[in-house]
C-alpha positions as CSV (number, residue, x, y, z in Angstrom):
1,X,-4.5,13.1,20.5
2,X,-5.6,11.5,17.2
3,X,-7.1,14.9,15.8
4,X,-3.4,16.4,16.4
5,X,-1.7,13.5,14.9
6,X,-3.9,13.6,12.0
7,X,-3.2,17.6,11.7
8,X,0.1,17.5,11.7
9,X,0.0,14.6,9.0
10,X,-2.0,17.3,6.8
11,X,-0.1,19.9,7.4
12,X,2.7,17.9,6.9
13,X,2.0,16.9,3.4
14,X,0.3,20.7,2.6
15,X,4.1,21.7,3.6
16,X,6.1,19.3,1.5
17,X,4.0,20.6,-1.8
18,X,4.4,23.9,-0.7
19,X,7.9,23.8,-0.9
20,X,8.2,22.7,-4.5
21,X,6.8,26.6,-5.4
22,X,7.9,28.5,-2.6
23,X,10.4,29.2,0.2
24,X,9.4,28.7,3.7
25,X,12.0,29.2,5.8
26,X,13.0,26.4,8.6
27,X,11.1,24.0,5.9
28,X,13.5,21.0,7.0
29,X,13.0,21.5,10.7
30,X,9.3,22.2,10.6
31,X,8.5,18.6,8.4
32,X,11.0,16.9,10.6
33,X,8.6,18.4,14.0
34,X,5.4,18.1,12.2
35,X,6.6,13.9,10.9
36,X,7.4,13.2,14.3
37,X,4.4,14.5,16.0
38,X,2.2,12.5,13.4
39,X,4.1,9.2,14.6
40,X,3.3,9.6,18.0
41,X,0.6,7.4,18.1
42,X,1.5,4.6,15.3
43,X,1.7,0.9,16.3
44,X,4.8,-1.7,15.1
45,X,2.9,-2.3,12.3
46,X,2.5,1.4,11.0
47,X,6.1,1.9,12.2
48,X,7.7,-0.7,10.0
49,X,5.8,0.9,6.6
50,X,6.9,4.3,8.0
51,X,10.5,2.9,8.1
52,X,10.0,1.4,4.3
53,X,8.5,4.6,2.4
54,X,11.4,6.9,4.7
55,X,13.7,4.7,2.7
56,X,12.1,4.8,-0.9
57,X,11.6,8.6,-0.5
58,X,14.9,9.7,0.4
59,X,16.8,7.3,-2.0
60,X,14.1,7.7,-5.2
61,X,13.0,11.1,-4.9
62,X,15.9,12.6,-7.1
63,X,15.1,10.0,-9.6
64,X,11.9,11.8,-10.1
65,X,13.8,14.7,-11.8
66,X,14.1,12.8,-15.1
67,X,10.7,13.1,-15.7
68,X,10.3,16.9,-18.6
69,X,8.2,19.8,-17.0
70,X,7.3,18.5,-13.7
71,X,9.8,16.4,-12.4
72,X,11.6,19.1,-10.3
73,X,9.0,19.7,-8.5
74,X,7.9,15.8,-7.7
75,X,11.6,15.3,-6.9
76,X,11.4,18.4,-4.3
77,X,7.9,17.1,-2.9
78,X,9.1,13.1,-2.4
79,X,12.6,14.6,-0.9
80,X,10.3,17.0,2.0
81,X,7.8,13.7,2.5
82,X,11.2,11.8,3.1
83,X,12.2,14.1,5.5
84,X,8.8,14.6,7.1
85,X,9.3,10.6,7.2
86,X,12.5,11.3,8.9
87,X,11.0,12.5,11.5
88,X,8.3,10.3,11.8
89,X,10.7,7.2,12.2
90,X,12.8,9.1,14.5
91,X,9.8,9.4,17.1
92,X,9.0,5.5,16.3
93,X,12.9,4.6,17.2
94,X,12.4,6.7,20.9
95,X,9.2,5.4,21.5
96,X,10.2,1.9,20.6
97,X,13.7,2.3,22.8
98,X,11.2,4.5,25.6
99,X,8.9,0.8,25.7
100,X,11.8,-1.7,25.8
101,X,13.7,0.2,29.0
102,X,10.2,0.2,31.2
103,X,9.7,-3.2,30.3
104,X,13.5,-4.5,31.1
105,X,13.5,-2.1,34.0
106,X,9.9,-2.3,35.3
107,X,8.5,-5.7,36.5
């Protein structure tokens, strides 16, 4: 399971460059899958930075845009890791809510 975790990191990342030059189509859905299945086997600890750079990305991604030349293209690349991110911290939610039923429910 790690090697497929780790994959879908990669490809993650090779994905949110990739779509500061070109179109892929379902870009938004595909990072969201591929950030989720990279979270599946993060601890707390992991978790709680994932929930901290989801927040930085999406709010200071457009602020990358001020930079001449390249800017649009960083902005584009932070915004598709936020939403890779997205995705990642939705998984850690579940997961985290999955844990806290079994142990209220199982004893």
């Amino acid at each position: 399971m790690t090697v497929i975790t780790a994959a879908a990191r990669a490809l993650a990342i090779i994905l949110a460059i990739a779509s500061a030059f070109i179109m892929v189509p379902l870009t938004p859905a595909l990072l969201l899958i591929l950030g989720g299945i990279a979270a599946l086997q993060n601890n707390s600890e992991k978790n709680s930075r994932n929930f901290l750079m989801t927040i930085v990305l999406i709010l200071g991604a457009d602020s990358l845009s001020a930079i001449p030349g390249v800017g649009i293209y960083l902005a584009t690349i932070f915004a598709s890791l936020g939403t890779a991110f997205i995705g990642a911290s939705i998984v850690a939610i579940v997961v985290t809510l999955v844990f806290r039923l079994k142990r209220d429910w199982v004893k």
